[in-house]
C-alpha positions as CSV (number, residue, x, y, z in Angstrom):
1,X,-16.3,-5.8,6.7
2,X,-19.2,-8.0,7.3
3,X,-18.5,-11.9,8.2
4,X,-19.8,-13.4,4.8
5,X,-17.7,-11.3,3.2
6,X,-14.6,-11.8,5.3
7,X,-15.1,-15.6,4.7
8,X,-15.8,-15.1,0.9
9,X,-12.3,-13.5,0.9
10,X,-11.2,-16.4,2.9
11,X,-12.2,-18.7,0.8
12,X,-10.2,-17.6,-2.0
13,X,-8.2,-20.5,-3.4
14,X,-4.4,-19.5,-3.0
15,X,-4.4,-19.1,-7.1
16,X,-6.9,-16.2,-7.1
17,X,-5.9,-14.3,-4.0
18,X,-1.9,-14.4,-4.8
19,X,-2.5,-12.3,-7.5
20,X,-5.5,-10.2,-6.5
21,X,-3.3,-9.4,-3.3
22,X,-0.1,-8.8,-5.4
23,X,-2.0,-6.4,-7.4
24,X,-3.7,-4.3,-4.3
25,X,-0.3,-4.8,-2.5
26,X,1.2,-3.1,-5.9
27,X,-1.5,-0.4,-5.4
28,X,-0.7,0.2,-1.7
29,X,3.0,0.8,-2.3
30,X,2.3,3.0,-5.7
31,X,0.7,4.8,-3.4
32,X,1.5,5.0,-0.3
33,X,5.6,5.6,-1.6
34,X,4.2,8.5,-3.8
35,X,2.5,10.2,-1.0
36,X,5.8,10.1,1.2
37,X,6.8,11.5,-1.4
38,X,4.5,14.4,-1.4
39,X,5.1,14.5,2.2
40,X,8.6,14.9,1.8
41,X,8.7,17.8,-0.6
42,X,6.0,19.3,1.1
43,X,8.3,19.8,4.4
44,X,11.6,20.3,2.7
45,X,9.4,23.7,0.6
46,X,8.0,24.3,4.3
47,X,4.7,23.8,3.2
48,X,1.3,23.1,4.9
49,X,1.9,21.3,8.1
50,X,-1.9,20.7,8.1
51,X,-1.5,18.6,4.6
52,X,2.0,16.9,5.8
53,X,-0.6,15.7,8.7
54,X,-2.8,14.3,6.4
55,X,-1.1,12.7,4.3
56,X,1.1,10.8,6.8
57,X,-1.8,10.0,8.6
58,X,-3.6,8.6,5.5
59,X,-1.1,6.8,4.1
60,X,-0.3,4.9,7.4
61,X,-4.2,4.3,7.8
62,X,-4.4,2.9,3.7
63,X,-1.2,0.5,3.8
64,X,-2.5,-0.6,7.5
65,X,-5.6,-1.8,6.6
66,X,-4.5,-3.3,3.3
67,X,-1.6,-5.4,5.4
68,X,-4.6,-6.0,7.8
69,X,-6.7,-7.5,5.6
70,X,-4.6,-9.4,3.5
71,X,-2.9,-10.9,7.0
72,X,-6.5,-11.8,8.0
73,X,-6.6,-14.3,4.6
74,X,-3.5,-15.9,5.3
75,X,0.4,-15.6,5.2
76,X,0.2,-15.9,0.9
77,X,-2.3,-13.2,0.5
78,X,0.4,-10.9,3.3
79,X,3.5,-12.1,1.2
80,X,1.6,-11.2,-2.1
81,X,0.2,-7.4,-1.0
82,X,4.0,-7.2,0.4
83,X,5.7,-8.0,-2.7
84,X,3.4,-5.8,-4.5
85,X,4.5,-3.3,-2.3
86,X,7.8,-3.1,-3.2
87,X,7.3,-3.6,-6.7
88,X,5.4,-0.3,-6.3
89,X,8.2,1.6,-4.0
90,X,10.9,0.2,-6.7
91,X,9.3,2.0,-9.8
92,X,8.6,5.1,-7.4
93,X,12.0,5.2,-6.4
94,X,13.7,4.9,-10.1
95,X,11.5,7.2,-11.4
96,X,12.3,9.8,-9.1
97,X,16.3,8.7,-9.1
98,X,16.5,9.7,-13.1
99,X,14.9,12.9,-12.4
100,X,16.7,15.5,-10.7
């Protein structure tokens, strides 16, 4: 990310980035939860280590950078994206605890 950009994001009054970051944050843990997931079945069927790989490695490198950059606009924007998060690992979770 280029500088202007980094401070247009840091310029963000509190009011717009909260939610923008609650909604990427939501995004992140949507998907990052649904690829461990994936991951999961994936070595419990004894599937393709090479896609286990890349999928752990790829969600690790997504919720990293999204932590990253919300941490470099301040501790409301890293709050937000985490409470986003897990809003996105609780729906995961009871949608996959009502199916068997």
């Amino acid at each position: 990310m280029d500088e202007h950009a980094m401070n247009m994001l840091a310029t963000l009054p509190w009011q717009v980035a909260v939610p923008l970051f609650f909604a990427g944050g939501f995004l992140l843990g949507f998907g990052y939860f649904s690829a461990l997931r994936r991951t999961t079945a994936l070595l419990l069927r004894q599937g393709s280590m090479l896609l286990v790989l890349a999928l752990t490695l790829a969600r690790m490198a997504a919720i990293t950078a999204g932590f990253f950059l919300a941490a470099l606009v301040g501790w409301q924007a890293l709050l937000a994206a985490f409470a986003g998060a897990m809003l996105g690992r609780a729906l995961i979770v009871a949608k996959h605890q009502a199916a068997p």
